[in-house]
One Martini backbone bead per residue (centre of mass of N, CA, C, O) as a GRO file, in nm:
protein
   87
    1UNK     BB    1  -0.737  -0.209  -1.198
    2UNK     BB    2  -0.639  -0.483  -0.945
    3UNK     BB    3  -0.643  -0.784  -0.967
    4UNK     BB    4  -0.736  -0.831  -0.580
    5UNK     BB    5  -0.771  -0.557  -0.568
    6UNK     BB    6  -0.944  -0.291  -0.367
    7UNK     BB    7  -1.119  -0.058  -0.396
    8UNK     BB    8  -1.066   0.143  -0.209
    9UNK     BB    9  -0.813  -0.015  -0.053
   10UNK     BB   10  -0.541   0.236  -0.084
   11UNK     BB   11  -0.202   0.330   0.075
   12UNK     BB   12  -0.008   0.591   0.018
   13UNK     BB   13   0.353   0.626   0.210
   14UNK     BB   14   0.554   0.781   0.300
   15UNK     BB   15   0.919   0.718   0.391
   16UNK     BB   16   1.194   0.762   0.579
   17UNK     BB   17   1.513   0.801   0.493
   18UNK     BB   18   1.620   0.618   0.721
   19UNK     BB   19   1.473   0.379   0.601
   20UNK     BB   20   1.543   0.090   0.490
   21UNK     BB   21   1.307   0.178   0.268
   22UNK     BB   22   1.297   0.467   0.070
   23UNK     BB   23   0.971   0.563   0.032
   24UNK     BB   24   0.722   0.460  -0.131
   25UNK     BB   25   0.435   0.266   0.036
   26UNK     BB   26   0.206   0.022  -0.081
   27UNK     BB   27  -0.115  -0.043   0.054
   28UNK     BB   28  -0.332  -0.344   0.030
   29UNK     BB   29  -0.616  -0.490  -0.047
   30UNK     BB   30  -0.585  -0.864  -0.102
   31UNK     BB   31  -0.783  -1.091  -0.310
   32UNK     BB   32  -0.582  -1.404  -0.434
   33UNK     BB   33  -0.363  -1.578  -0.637
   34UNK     BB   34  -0.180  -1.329  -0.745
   35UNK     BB   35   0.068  -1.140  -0.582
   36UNK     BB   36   0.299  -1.103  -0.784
   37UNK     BB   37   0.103  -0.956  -1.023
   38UNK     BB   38  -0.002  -0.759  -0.872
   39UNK     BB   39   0.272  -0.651  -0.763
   40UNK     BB   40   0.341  -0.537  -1.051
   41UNK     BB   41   0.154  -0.402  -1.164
   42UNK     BB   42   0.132  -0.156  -0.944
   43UNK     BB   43   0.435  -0.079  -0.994
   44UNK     BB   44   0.361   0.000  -1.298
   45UNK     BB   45   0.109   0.151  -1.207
   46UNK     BB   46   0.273   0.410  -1.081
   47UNK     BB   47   0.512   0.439  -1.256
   48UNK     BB   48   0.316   0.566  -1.530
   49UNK     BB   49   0.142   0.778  -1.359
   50UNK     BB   50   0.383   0.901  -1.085
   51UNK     BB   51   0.720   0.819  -1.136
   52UNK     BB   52   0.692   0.625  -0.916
   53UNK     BB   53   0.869   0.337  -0.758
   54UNK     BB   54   0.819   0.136  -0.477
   55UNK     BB   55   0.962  -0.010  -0.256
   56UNK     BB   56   0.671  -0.109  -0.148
   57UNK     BB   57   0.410  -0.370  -0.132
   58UNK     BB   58   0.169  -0.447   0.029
   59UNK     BB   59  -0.047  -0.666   0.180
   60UNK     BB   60  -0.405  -0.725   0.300
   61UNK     BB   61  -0.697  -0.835   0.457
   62UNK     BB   62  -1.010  -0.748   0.416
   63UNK     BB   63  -1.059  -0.500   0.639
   64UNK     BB   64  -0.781  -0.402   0.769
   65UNK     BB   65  -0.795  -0.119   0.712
   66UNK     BB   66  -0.821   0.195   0.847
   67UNK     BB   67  -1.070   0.346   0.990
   68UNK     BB   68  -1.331   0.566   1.005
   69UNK     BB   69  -1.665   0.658   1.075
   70UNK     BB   70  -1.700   0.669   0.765
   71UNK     BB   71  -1.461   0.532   0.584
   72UNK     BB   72  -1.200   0.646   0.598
   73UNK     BB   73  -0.876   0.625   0.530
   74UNK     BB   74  -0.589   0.618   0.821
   75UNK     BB   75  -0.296   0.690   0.693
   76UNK     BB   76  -0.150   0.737   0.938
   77UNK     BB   77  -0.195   0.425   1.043
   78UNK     BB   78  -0.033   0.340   0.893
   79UNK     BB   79   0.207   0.425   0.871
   80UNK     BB   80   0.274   0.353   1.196
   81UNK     BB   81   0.275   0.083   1.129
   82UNK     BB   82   0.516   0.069   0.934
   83UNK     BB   83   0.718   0.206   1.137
   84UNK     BB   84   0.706  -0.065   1.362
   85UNK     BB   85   0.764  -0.318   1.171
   86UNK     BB   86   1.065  -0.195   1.030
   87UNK     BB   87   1.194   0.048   1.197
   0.00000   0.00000   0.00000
């Protein structure tokens, strides 16, 4: 777990190959005084974990990350939303 991010509220999305930054893009709900320190930590264990180092990191406010109605996050819809922000 990372100081600020809310556990189970991390998603994780491959961008197109074309996109500005392609690679893995890490969305995580998070809230706290240190946002570069989550994002060096986060960036840190993805890359000892899944060999994988992520071209960027966001953070988002709690609660914002789209769920279903049970509850599961909607990856889907993270993806999209990141690629209409990108570009």
């Amino acid at each position: 777990q990372v100081r600020g991010v809310r556990e189970g509220a991390v998603v994780a999305v491959g961008t197109a190959a074309d996109a500005l930054r392609p690679g893995l893009v890490i969305t995580a709900e998070f809230r706290g005084p240190d946002e570069a320190g989550a994002r060096a930590e986060l960036v840190s264990r993805v890359a000892s974990q899944c060999g994988l180092v992520p071209a960027d990191v966001r953070f988002v406010a709690p609660g914002t990350l789209p769920r279903t109605s049970s509850g599961k996050l909607r990856r889907l819809a993270v993806k999209q939303e990141l690629e209409v922000t990108r570009g």
